[in-house]
C-alpha positions as CSV (number, residue, x, y, z in Angstrom):
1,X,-131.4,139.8,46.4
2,X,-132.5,140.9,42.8
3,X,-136.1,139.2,43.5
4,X,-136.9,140.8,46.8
5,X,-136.2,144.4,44.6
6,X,-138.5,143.4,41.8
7,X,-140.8,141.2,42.9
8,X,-140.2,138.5,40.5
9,X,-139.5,135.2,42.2
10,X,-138.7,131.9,39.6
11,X,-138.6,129.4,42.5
12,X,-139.4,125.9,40.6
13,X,-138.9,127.6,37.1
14,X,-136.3,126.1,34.3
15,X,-134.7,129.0,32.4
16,X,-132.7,128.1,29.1
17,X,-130.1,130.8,28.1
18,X,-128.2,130.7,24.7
19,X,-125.2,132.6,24.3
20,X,-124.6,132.1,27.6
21,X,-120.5,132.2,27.5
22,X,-121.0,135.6,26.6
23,X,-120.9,138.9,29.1
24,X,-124.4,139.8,28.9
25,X,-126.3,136.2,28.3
26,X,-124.3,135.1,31.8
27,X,-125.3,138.1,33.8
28,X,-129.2,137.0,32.1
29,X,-128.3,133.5,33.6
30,X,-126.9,135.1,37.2
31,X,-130.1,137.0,37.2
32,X,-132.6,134.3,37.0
33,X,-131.1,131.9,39.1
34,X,-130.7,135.0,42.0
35,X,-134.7,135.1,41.3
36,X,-134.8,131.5,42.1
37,X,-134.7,129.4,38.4
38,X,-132.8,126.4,38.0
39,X,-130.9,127.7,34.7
40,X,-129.1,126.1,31.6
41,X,-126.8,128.1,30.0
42,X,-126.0,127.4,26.4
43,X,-122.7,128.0,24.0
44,X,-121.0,126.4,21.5
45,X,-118.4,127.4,23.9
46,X,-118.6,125.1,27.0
47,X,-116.0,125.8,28.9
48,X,-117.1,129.4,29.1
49,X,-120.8,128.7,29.8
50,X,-119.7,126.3,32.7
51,X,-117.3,128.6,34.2
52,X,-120.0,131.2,34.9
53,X,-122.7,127.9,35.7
54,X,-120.0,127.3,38.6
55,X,-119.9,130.5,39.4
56,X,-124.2,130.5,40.2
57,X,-123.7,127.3,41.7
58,X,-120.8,128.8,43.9
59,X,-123.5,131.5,45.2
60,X,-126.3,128.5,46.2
61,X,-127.9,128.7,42.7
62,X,-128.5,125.9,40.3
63,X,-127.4,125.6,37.2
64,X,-125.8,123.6,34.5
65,X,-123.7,124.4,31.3
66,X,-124.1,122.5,27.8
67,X,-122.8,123.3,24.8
68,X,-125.1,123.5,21.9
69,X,-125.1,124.9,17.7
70,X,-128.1,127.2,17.8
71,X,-127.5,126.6,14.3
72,X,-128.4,123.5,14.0
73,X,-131.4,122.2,15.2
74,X,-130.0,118.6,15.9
75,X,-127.8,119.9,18.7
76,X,-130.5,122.0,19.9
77,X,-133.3,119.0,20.4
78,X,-130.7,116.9,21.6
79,X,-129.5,119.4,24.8
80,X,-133.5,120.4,25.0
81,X,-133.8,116.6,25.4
82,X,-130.8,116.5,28.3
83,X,-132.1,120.1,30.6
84,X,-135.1,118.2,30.1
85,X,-133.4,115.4,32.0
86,X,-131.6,117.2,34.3
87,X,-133.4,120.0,35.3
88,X,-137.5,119.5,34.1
89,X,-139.2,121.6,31.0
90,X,-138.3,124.9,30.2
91,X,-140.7,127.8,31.1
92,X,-138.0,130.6,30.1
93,X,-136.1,130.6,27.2
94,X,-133.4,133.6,26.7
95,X,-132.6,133.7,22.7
96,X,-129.1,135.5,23.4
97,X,-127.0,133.8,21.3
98,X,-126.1,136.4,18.2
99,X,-123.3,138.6,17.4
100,X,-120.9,140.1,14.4
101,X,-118.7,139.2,12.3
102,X,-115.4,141.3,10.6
103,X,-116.1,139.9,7.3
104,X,-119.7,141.5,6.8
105,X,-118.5,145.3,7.7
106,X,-117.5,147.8,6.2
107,X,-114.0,150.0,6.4
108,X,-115.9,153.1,6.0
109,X,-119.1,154.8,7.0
110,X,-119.5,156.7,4.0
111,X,-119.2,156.0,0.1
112,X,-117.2,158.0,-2.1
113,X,-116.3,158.2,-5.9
114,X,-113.8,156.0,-5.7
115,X,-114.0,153.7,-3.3
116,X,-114.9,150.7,-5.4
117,X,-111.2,150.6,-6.3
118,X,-109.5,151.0,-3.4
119,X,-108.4,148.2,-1.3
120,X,-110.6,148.4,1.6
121,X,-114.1,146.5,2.6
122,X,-116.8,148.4,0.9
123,X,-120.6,147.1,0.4
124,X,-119.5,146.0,-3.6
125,X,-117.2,143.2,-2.2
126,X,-118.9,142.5,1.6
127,X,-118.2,138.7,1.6
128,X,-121.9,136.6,1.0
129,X,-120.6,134.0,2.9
130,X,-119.8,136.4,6.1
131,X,-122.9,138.1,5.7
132,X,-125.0,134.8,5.5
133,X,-122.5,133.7,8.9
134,X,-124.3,136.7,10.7
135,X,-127.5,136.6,9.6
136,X,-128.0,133.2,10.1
137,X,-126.1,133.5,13.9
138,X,-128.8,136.1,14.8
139,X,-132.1,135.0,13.2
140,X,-131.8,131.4,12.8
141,X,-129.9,130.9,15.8
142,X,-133.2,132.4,17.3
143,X,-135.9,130.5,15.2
144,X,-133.7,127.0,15.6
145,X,-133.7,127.2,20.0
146,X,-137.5,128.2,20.1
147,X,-138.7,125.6,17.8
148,X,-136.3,122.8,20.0
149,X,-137.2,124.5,23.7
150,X,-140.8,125.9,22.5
151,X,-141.9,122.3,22.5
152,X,-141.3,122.2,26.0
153,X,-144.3,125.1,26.6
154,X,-147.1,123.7,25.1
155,X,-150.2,123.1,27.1
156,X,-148.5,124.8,29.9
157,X,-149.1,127.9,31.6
158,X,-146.6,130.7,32.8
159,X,-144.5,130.6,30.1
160,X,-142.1,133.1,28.5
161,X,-139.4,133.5,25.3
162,X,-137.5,136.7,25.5
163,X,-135.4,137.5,22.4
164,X,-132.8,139.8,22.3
165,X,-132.5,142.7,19.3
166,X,-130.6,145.9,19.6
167,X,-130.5,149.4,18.7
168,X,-129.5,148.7,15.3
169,X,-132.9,147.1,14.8
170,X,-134.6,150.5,15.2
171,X,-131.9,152.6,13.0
172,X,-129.5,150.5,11.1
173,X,-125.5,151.7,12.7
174,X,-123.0,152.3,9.9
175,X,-120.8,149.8,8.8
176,X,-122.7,146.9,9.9
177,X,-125.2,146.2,7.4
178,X,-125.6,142.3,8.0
179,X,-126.2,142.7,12.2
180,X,-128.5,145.4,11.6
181,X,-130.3,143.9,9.0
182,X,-130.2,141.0,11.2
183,X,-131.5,142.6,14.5
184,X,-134.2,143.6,12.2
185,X,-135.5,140.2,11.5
186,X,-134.8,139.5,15.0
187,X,-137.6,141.9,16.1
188,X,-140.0,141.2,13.7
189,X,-139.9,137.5,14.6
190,X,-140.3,138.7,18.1
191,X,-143.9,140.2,17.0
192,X,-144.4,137.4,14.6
193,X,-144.0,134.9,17.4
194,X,-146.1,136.5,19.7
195,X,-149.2,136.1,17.5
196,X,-148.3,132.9,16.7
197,X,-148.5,131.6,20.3
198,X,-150.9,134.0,22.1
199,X,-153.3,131.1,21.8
200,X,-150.7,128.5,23.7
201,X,-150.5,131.4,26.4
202,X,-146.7,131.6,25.8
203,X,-145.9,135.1,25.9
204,X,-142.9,136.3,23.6
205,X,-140.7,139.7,24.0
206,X,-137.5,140.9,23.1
207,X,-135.2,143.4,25.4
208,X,-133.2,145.6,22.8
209,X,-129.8,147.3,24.1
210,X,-128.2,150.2,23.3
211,X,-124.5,150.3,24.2
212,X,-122.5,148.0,26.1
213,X,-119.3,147.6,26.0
214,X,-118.1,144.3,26.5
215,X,-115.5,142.3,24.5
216,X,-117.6,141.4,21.5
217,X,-117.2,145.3,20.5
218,X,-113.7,146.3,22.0
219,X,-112.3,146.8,19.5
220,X,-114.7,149.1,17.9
221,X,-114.9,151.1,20.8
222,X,-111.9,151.2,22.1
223,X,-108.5,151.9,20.8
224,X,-105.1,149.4,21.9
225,X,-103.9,152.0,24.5
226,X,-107.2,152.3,25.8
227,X,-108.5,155.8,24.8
228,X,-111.7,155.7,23.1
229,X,-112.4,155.4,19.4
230,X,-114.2,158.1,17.4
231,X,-116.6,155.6,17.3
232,X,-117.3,156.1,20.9
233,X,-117.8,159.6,21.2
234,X,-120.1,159.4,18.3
235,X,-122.0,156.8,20.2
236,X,-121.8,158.5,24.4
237,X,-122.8,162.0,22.3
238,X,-125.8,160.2,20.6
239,X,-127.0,158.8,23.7
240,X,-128.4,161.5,26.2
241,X,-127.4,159.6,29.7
242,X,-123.7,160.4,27.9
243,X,-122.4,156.7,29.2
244,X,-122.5,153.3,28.2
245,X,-124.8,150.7,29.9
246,X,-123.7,148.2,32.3
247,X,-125.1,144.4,32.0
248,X,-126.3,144.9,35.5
249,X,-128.8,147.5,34.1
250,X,-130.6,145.0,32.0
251,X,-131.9,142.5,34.9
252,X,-134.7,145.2,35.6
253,X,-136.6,144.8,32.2
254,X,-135.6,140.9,31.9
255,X,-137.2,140.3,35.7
256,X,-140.3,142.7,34.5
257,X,-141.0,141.3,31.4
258,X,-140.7,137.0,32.9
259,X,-143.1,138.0,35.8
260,X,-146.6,136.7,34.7
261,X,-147.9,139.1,37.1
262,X,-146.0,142.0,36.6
263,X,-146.1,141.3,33.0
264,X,-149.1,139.2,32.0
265,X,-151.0,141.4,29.0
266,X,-147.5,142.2,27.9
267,X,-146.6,139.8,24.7
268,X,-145.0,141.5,21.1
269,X,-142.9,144.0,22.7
270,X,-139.1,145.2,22.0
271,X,-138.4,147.1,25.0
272,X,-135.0,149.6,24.3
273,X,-132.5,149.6,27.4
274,X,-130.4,152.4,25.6
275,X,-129.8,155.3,27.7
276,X,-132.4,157.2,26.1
277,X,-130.8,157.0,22.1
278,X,-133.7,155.8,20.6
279,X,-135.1,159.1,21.5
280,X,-132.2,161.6,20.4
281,X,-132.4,163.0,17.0
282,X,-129.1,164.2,16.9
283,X,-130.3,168.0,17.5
């Protein structure tokens, strides 16, 4: 088991997991409930959250699926209200919920004279409203879940918020100015957060990856008969391991950084899982 490896046993902890219908937000949720947490897992997506929830209660595990708008805060007090219910206060809460959108990136990594008038996406005429879409998805549907679950923490001891950035929060990628940008915010609020709460004991962190490919990205990566994308060798020769990360590979800094003892003095930290590309310079 994951928790006799790491030392990090959750036996009577609540963990709350947004994004949970997702590839890596469900492997989040298999991993806490392996170390012994009674887990929700969140989506606006509900069938997909409860197929993997049945799929941790299949293994012995316990865990629930509710779908929820981390964009609006409604929805989020009222399915805080029901784990509350259900399965006691949260001491974990997994801010996963995020992503991109085609409508706030670009065509091309590069401008040139000319490109104004061609009829391609370039930053003059990025859609607002896809750009707000992201944005908001990322940081707000971050803010909205702590300030509903949050509640939950106060005057208690033990617990944890773990965010989750990304590379791009480090060095914005080409072409995706709004999830960058995003990410960004996303880290910053990680630090901000901590400060904020250091005096409630509730320790905040984020976990940033570098490259995974999962179905989000596919078709970035990827090309429709399978080959990769120039994309991808730009991204593999940019990262120094020279592969992309599995999901598996991210339970080892989530258990670290939710064990109070492991982890206790350890609060306003974005900890890269990346392969080693937030090191390379390229030369």
């Amino acid at each position: 088991m994951i928790k006799n490896v790491l030392g990090t046993d959750l036996t009577g902890k609540v963990a709350v997991v947004t994004g949970a219908g997702g590839v890596l937000c469900s492997g989040f949720a298999k991993t806490l409930a392996r170390a012994g947490a009674k887990v929700a897992l969140l989506d606006i997506n509900e069938e997909a959250a409860k197929s993997y929830a049945d799929e941790i209660t299949a293994e012995g595990g316990v865990a629930k699926a509710y779908k929820c708008n981390v964009l609006e805060k409604e929805s989020c007090l009222a399915v805080a209200s029901a784990v509350e219910a259900d399965l006691g206060k949260c001491d974990i809460l997994i801010n996963g919920a995020g992503g991109n959108n085609p409508r706030a990136t670009t065509d091309k990594e590069y401008y040139f004279p000319g490109d104004i008038d061609e009829d391609c996406k370039n930053f003059f005429n990025l859609d607002a409203d896809g750009v707000g879409f992201v944005f908001n998805l990322n940081f707000l549907g971050t803010l909205i879940p702590t300030q509903a679950f949050a509640q939950q923490m106060l005057g208690r001891e033990g617990c944890n918020i773990i965010n989750v950035s990304s590379m791009n929060a480090f060095t914005p990628l080409t072409k995706i100015p709004a999830y960058s940008g995003a990410k960004a915010a996303v880290s910053n609020f990680t630090q901000w957060l901590a400060v904020h709460f250091s005096k409630e004991g509730i320790r905040v962190n984020a976990i940033a990856p570098g490259f995974f490919s999962t179905k989000q990205n596919a078709a970035l990566l990827w090309n429709p008969d399978g080959s990769p994308t120039a994309r991808t060798g730009k991204i593999l020769a940019a990262t120094p391991m020279g592969r992309f990360g599995e999901a598996k590979e991210l339970d080892g800094a989530l258990l670290f950084l939710v064990n109070n003892d492991a982890a206790g003095f350890i609060t306003g930290v974005v900890l890269p899982v990346d392969g080693g590309f937030s090191s390379y310079s390229g030369v």
